[in-house]
C-alpha positions in Angstrom: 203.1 114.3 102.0 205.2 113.9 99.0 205.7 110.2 98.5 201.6 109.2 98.9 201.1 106.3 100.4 204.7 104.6 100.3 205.8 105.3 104.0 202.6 103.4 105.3 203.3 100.0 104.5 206.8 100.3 105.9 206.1 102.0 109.0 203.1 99.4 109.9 205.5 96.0 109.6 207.8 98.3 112.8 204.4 96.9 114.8 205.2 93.7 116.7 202.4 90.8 115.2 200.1 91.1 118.6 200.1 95.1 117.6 198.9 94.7 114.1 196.1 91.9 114.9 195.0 95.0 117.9 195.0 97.6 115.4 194.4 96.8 111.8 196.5 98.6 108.9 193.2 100.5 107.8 192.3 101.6 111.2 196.2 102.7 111.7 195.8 104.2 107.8 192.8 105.9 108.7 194.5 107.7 112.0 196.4 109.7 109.5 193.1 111.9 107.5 193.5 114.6 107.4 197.7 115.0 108.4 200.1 116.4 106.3 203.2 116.7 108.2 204.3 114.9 111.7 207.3 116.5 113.6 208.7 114.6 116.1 209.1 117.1 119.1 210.5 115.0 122.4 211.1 112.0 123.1 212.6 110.2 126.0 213.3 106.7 126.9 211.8 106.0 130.5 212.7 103.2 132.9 212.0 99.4 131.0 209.5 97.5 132.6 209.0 94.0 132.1 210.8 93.4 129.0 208.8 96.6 127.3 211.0 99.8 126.4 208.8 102.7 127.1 209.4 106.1 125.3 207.7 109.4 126.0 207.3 111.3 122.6 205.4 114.3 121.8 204.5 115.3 118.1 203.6 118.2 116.2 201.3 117.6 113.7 200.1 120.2 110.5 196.4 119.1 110.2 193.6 120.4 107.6 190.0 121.5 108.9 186.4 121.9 107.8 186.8 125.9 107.1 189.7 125.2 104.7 192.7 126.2 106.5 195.4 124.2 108.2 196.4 124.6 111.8 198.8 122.8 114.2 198.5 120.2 116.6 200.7 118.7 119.5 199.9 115.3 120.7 202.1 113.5 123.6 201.7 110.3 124.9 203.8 106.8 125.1 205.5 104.1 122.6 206.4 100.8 123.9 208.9 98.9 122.1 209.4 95.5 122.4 212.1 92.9 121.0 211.6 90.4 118.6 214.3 88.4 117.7 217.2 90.1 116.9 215.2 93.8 116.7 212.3 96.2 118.5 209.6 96.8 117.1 206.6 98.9 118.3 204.1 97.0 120.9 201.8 100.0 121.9 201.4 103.5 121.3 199.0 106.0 123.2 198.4 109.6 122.4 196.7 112.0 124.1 196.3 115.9 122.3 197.2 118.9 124.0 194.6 121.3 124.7 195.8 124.6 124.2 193.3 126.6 125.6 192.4 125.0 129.1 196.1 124.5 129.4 196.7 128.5 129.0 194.5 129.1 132.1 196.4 126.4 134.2 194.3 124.7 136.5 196.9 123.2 139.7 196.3 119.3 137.4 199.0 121.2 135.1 201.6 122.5 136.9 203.8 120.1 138.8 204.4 121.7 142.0 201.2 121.6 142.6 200.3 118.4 141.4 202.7 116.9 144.0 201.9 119.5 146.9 198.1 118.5 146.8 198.2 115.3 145.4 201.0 113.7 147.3 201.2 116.3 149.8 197.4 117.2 151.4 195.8 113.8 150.0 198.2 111.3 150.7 200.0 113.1 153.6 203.3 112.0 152.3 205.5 115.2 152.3 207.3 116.3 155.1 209.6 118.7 153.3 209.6 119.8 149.9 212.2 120.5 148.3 213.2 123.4 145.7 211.7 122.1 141.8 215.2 121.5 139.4 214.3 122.2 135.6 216.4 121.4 132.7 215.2 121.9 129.7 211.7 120.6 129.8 212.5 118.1 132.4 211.1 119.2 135.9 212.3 117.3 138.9 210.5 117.4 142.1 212.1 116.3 145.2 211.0 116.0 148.8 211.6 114.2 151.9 208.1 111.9 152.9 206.3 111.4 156.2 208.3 108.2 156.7 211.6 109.9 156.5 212.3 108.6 152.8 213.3 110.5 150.2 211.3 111.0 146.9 211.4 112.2 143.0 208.7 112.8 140.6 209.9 113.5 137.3 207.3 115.6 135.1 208.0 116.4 131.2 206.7 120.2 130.5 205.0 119.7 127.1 204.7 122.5 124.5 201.5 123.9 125.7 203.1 124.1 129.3 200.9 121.3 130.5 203.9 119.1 132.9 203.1 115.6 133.0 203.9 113.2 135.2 206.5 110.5 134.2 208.1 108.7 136.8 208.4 108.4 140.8 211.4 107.0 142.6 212.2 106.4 146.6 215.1 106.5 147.4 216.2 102.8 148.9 218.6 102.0 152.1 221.8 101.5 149.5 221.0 105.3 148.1 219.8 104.0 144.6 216.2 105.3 143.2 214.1 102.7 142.7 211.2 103.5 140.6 207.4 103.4 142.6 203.9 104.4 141.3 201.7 105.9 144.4 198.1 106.1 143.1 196.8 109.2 145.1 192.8 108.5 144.1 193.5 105.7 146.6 195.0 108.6 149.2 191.3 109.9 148.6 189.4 106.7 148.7 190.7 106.0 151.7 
């Protein structure tokens, strides 16, 4: 808003070359009907992987409607930067909108002590011990001691709606450094 169309251009060459032949400039155009303002709320760097430099963002967004008014709406998801040449640009972006009405009657998938205590805990039988949750800010950090005498961290980001979302795991290896996992629990299930 304010400055039409100038920011568009200028923003879409920050997409690496494989980004841009993925998502066109009037598809990524077209993902901003209707939007008249973007806040960025949070955003995090997580742990690289592979070359890629991951960010966790969330975004507030003032958005028109159908019945003529304008409301709010929070989005949070991922950015992936990668480097070309001498700079990053952006490689990949997800976003997923927060539902602020499902989220207000917390089912256990939103709150992070649950999440681990059924999910890690009764599916994959992986907790022996769990230990108090630590929050700063709107980072939660979840610690326990596993089966296999290990310890464990899940990290969750507590998003605007108070949805917290899962970011990272880390066991804890035989030199005391975390070293970053992923457990699927479906496959606890599965199984």
């Amino acid at each position: 808003m304010g400055m039409a169309r100038l920011p568009y251009p200028i923003a879409y060459n920050f997409f690496t070359k494989d980004y841009q032949k993925r998502v066109s400039y009037n598809k990524y155009l077209q993902s901003f009907a209707g939007i008249g303002h973007i806040n960025l709320v949070k955003m995090n760097r997580l742990p690289d992987e592979n070359g890629i430099v991951p960010y966790f963002v969330e975004l507030e967004s003032i958005e028109g409607s159908s019945k003529g008014v304008t409301y709010f709406a929070y989005y949070y998801g991922y950015v992936q930067l990668k480097k070309v040449q001498n700079m990053y640009k952006i490689d990949q972006m997800k976003l997923y909108g927060e539902d602020f009405l499902c989220a207000a009657y917390h089912l256990w998938q939103h709150d992070a002590e649950a999440v681990v205590g059924i999910m890690y805990g009764e599916w994959c039988k992986l907790i022996k011990k769990q230990l108090p949750t630590k929050q700063e800010g709107y980072v939660k950090t979840i610690d326990y001691i596993g089966t296999d005498g290990a310890d464990y961290r899940f990290i969750f980001y507590q998003l605007t709606n108070d949805t917290d979302v899962l970011i990272s795991q880390y066991k804890k290896d035989s030199e005391g450094n975390w070293e970053s996992i992923r457990i699927d629990p479906y496959k606890c299930v599965k199984n």
